[in-house]
Backbone atoms as SQL, in Angstrom:
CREATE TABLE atoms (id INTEGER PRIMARY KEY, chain TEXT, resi INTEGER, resn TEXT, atom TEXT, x REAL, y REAL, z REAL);
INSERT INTO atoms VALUES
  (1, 'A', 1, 'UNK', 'N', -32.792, 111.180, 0.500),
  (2, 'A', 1, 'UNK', 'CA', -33.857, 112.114, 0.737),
  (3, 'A', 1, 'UNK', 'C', -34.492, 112.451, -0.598),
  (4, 'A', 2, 'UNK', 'N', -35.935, 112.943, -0.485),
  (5, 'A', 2, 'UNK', 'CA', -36.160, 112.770, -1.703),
  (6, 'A', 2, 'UNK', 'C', -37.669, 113.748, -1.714),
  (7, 'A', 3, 'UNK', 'N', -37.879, 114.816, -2.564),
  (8, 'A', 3, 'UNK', 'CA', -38.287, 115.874, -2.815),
  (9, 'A', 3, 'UNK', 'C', -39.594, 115.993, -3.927),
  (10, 'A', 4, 'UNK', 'N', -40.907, 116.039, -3.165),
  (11, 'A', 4, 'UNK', 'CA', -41.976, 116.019, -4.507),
  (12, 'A', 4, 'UNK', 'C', -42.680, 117.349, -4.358),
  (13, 'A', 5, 'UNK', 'N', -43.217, 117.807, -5.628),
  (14, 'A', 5, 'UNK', 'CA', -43.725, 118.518, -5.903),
  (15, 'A', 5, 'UNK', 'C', -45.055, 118.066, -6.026),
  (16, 'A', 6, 'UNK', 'N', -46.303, 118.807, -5.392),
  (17, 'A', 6, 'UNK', 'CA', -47.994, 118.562, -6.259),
  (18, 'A', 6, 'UNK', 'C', -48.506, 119.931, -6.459),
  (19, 'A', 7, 'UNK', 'N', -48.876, 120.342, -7.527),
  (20, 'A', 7, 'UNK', 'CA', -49.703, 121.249, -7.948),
  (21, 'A', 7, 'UNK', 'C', -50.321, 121.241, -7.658),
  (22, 'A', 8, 'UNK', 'N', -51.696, 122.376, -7.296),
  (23, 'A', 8, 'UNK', 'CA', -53.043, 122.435, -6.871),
  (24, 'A', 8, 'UNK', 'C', -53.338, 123.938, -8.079),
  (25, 'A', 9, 'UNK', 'N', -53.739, 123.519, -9.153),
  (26, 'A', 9, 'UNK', 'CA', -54.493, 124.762, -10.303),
  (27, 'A', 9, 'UNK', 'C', -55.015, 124.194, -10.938),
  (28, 'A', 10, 'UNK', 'N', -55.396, 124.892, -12.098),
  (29, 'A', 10, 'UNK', 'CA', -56.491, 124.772, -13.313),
  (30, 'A', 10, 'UNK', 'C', -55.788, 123.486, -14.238),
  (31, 'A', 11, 'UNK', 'N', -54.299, 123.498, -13.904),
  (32, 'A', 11, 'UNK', 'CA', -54.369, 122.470, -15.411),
  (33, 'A', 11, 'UNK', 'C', -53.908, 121.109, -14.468),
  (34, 'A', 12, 'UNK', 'N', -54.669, 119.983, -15.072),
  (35, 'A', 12, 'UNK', 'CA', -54.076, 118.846, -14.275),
  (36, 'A', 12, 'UNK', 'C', -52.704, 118.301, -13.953),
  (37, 'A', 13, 'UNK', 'N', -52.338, 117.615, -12.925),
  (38, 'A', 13, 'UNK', 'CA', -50.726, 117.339, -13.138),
  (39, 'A', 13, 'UNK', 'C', -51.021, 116.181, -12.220),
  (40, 'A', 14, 'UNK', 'N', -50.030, 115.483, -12.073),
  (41, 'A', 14, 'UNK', 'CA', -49.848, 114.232, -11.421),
  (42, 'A', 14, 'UNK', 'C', -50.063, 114.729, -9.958),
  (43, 'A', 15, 'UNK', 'N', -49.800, 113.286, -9.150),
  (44, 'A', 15, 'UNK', 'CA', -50.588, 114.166, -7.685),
  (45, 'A', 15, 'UNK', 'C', -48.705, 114.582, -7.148),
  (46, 'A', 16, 'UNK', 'N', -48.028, 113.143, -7.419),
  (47, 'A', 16, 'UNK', 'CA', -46.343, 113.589, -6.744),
  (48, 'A', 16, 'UNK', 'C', -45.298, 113.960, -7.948),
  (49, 'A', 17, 'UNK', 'N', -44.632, 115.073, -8.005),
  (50, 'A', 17, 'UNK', 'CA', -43.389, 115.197, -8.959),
  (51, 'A', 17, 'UNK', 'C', -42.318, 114.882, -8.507),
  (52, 'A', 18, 'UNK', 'N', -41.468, 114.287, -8.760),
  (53, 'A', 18, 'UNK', 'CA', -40.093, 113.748, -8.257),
  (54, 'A', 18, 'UNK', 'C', -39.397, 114.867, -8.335),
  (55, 'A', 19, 'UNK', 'N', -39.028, 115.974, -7.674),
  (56, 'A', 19, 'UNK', 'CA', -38.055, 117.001, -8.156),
  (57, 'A', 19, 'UNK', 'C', -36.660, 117.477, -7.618),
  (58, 'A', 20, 'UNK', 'N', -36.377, 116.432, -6.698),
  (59, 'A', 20, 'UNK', 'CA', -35.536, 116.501, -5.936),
  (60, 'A', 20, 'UNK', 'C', -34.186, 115.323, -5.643),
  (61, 'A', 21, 'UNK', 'N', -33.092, 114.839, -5.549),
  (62, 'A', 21, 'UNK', 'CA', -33.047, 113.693, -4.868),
  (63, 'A', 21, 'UNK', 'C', -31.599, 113.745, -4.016),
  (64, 'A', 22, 'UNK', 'N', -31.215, 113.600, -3.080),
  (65, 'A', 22, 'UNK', 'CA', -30.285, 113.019, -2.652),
  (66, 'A', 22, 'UNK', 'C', -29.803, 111.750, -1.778),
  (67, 'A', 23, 'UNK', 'N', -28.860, 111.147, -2.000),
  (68, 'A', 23, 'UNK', 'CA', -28.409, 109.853, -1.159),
  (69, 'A', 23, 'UNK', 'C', -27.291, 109.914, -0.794),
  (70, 'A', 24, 'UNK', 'N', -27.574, 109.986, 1.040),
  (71, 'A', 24, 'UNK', 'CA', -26.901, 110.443, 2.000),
  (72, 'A', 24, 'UNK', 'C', -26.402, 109.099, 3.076),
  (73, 'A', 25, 'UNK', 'N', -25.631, 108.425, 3.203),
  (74, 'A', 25, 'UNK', 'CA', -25.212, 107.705, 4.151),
  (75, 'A', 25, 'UNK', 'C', -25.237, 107.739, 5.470),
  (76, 'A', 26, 'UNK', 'N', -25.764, 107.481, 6.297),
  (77, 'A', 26, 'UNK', 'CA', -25.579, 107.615, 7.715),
  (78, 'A', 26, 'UNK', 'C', -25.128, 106.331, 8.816),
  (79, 'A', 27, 'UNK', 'N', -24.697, 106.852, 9.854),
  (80, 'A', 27, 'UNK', 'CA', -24.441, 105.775, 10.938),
  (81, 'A', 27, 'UNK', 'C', -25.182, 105.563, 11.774),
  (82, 'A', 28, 'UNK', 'N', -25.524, 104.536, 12.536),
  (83, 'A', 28, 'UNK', 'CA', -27.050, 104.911, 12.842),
  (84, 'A', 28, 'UNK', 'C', -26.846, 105.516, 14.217),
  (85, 'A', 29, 'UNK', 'N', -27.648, 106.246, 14.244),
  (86, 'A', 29, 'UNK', 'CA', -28.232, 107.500, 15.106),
  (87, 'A', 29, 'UNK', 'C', -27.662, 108.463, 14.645),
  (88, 'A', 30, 'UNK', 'N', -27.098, 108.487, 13.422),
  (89, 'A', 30, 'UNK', 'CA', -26.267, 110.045, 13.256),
  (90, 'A', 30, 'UNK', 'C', -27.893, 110.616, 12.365),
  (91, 'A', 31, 'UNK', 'N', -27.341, 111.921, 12.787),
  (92, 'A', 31, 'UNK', 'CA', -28.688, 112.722, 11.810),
  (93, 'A', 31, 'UNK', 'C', -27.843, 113.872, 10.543),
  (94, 'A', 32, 'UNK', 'N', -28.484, 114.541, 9.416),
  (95, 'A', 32, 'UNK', 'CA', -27.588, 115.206, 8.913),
  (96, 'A', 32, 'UNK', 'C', -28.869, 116.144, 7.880),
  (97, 'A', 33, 'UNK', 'N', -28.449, 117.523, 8.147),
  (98, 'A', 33, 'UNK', 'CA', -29.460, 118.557, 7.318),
  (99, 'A', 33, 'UNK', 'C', -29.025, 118.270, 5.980),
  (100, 'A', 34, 'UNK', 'N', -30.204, 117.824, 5.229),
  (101, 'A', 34, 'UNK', 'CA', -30.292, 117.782, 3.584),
  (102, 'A', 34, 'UNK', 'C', -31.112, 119.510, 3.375),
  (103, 'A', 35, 'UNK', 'N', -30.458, 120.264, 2.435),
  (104, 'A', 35, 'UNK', 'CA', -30.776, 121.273, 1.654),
  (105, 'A', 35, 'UNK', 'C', -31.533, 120.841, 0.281),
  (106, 'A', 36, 'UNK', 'N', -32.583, 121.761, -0.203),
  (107, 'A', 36, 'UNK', 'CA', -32.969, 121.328, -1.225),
  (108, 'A', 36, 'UNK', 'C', -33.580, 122.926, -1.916),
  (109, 'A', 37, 'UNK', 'N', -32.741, 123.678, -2.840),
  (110, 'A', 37, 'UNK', 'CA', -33.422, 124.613, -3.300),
  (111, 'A', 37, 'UNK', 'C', -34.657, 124.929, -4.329),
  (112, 'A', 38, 'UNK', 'N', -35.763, 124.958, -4.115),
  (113, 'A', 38, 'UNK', 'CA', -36.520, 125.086, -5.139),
  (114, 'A', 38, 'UNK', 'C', -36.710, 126.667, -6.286),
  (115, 'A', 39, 'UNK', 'N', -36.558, 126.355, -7.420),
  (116, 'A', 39, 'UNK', 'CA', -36.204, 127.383, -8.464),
  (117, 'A', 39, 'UNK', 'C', -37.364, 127.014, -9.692),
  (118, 'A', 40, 'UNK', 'N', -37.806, 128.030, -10.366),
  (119, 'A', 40, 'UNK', 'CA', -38.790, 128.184, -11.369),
  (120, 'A', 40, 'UNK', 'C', -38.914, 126.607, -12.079),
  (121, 'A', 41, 'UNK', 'N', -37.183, 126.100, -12.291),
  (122, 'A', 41, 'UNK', 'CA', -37.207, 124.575, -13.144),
  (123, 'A', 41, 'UNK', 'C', -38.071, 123.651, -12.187),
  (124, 'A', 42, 'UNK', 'N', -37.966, 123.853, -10.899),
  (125, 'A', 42, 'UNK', 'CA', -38.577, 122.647, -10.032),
  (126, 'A', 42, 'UNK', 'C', -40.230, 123.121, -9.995),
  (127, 'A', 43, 'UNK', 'N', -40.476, 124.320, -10.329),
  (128, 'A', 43, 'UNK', 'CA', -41.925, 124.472, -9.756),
  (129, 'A', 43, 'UNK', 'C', -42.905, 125.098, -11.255),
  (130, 'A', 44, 'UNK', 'N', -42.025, 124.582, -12.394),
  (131, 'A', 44, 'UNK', 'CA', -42.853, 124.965, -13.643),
  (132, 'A', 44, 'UNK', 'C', -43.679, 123.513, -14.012),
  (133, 'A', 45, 'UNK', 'N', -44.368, 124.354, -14.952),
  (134, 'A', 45, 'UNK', 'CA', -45.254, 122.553, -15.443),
  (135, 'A', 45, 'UNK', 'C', -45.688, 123.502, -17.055),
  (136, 'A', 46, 'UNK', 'N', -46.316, 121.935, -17.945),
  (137, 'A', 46, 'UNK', 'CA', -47.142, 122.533, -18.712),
  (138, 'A', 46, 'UNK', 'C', -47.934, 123.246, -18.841),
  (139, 'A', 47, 'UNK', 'N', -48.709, 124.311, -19.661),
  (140, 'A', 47, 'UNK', 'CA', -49.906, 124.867, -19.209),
  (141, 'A', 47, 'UNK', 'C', -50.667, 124.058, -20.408),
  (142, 'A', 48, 'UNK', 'N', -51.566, 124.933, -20.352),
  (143, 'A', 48, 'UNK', 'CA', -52.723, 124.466, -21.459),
  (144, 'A', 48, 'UNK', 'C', -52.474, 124.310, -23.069),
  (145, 'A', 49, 'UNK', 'N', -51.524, 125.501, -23.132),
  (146, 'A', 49, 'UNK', 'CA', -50.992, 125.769, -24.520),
  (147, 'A', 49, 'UNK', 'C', -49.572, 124.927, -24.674),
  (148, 'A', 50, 'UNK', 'N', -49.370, 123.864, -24.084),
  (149, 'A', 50, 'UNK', 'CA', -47.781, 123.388, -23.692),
  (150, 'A', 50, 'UNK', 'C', -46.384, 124.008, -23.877),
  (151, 'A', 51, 'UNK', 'N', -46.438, 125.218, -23.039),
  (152, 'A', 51, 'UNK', 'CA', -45.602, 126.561, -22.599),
  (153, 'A', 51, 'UNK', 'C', -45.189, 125.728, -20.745),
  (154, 'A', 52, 'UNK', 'N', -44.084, 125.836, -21.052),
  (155, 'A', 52, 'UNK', 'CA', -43.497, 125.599, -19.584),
  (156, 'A', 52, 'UNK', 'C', -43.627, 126.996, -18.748),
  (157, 'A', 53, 'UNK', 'N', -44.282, 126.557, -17.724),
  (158, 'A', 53, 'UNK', 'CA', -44.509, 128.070, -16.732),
  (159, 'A', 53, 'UNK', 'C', -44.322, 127.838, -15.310),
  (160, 'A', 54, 'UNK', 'N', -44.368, 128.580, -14.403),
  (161, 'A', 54, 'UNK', 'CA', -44.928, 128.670, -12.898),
  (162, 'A', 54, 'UNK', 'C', -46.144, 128.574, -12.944),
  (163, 'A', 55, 'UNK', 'N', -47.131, 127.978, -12.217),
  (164, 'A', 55, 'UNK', 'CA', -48.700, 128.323, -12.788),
  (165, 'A', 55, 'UNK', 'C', -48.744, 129.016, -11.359),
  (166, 'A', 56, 'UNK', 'N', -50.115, 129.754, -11.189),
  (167, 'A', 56, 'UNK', 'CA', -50.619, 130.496, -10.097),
  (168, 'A', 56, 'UNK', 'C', -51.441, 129.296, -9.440),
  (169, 'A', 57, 'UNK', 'N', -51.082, 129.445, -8.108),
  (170, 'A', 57, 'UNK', 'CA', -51.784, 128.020, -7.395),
  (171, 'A', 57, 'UNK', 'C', -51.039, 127.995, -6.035),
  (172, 'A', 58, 'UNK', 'N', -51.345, 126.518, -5.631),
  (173, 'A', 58, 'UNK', 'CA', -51.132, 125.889, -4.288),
  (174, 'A', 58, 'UNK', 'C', -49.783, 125.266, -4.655),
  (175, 'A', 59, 'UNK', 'N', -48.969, 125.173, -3.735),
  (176, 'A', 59, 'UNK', 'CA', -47.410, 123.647, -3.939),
  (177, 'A', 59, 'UNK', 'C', -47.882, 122.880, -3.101),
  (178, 'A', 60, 'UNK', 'N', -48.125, 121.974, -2.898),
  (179, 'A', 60, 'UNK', 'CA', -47.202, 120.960, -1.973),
  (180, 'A', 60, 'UNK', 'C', -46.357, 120.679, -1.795),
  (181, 'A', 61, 'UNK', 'N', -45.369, 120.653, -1.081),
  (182, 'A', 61, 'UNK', 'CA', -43.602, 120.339, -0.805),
  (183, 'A', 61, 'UNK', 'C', -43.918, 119.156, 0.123),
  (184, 'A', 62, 'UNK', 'N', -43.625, 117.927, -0.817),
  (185, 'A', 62, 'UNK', 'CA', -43.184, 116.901, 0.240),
  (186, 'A', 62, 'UNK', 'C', -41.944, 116.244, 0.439),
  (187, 'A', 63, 'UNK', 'N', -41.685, 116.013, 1.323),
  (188, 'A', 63, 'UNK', 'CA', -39.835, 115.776, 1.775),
  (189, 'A', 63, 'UNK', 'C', -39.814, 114.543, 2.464),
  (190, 'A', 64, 'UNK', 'N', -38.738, 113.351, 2.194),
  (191, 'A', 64, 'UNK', 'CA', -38.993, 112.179, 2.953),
  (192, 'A', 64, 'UNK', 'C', -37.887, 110.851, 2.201),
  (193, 'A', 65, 'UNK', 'N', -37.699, 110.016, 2.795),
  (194, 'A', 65, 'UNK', 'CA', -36.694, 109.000, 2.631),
  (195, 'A', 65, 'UNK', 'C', -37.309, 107.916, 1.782),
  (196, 'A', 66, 'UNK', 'N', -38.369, 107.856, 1.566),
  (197, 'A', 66, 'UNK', 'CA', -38.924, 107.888, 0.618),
  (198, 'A', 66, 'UNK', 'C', -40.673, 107.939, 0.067),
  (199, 'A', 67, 'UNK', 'N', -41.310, 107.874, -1.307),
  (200, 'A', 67, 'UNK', 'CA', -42.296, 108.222, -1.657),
  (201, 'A', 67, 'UNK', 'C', -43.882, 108.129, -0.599),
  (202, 'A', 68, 'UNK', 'N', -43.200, 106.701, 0.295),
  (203, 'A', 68, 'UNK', 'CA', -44.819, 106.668, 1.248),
  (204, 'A', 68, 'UNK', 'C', -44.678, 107.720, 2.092),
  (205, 'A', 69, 'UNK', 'N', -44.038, 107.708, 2.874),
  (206, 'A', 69, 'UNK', 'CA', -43.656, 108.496, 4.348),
  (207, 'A', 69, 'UNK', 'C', -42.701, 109.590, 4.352),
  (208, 'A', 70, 'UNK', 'N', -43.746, 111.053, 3.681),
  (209, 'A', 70, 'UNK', 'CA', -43.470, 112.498, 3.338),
  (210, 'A', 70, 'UNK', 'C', -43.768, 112.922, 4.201),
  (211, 'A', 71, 'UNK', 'N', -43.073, 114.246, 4.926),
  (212, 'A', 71, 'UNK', 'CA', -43.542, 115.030, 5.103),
  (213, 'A', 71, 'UNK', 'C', -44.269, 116.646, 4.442),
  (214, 'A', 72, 'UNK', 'N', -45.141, 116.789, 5.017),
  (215, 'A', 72, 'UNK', 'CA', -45.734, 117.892, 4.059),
  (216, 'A', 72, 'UNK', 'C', -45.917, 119.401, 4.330),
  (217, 'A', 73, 'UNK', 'N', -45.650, 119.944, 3.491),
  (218, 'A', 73, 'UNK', 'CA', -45.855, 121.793, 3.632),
  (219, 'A', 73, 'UNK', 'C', -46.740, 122.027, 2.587),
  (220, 'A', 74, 'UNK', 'N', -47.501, 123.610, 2.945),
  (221, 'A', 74, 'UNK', 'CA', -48.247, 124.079, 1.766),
  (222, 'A', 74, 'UNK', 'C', -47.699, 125.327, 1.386),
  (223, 'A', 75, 'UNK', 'N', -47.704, 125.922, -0.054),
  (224, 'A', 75, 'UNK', 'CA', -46.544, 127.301, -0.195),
  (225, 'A', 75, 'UNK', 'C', -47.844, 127.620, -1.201),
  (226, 'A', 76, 'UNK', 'N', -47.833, 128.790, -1.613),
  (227, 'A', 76, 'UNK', 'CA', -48.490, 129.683, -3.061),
  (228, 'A', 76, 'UNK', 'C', -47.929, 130.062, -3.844),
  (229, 'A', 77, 'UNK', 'N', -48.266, 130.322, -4.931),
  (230, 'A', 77, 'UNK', 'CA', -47.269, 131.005, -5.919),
  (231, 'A', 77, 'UNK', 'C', -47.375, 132.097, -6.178),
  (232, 'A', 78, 'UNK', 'N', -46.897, 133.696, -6.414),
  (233, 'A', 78, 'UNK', 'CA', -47.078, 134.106, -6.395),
  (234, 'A', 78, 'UNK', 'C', -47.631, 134.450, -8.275),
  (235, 'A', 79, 'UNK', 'N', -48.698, 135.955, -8.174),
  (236, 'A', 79, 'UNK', 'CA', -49.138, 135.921, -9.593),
  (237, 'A', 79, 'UNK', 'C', -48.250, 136.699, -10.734);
């Protein structure tokens, strides 16, 4: 399973961040809840002044087995 981050603010960033990963075995048809906590390290970036921060903005949280076929959420940050 595997966990990206996209920014939506003022300073540019890549469109996917890798911020997540786990590799989970299954049998097939078995299913199994992957946890993934997100914390300031997963949702900081450069700013302008290259200061690691939270920026004020949009997330994207995409979640998925891998990079093509995410699923997607939208979150805010708070200011």
């Amino acid at each position: 399973m595997q966990l990206y981050i996209q920014e939506v603010n003022f300073v540019t960033q890549p469109v996917k961040q890798l911020r997540g990963f786990r590799r989970v075995s299954l049998d097939p048809g078995e299913s199994n809840a992957i946890e993934f906590t997100l914390g300031p390290d997963e949702l900081s970036s450069l700013d302008r002044e290259m200061h690691r921060a939270v920026q004020p903005g949009v997330f994207h949280v995409m979640v998925g087995g891998n990079s093509r076929k995410l699923r997607k959420c939208q979150t805010k940050s708070m200011p």
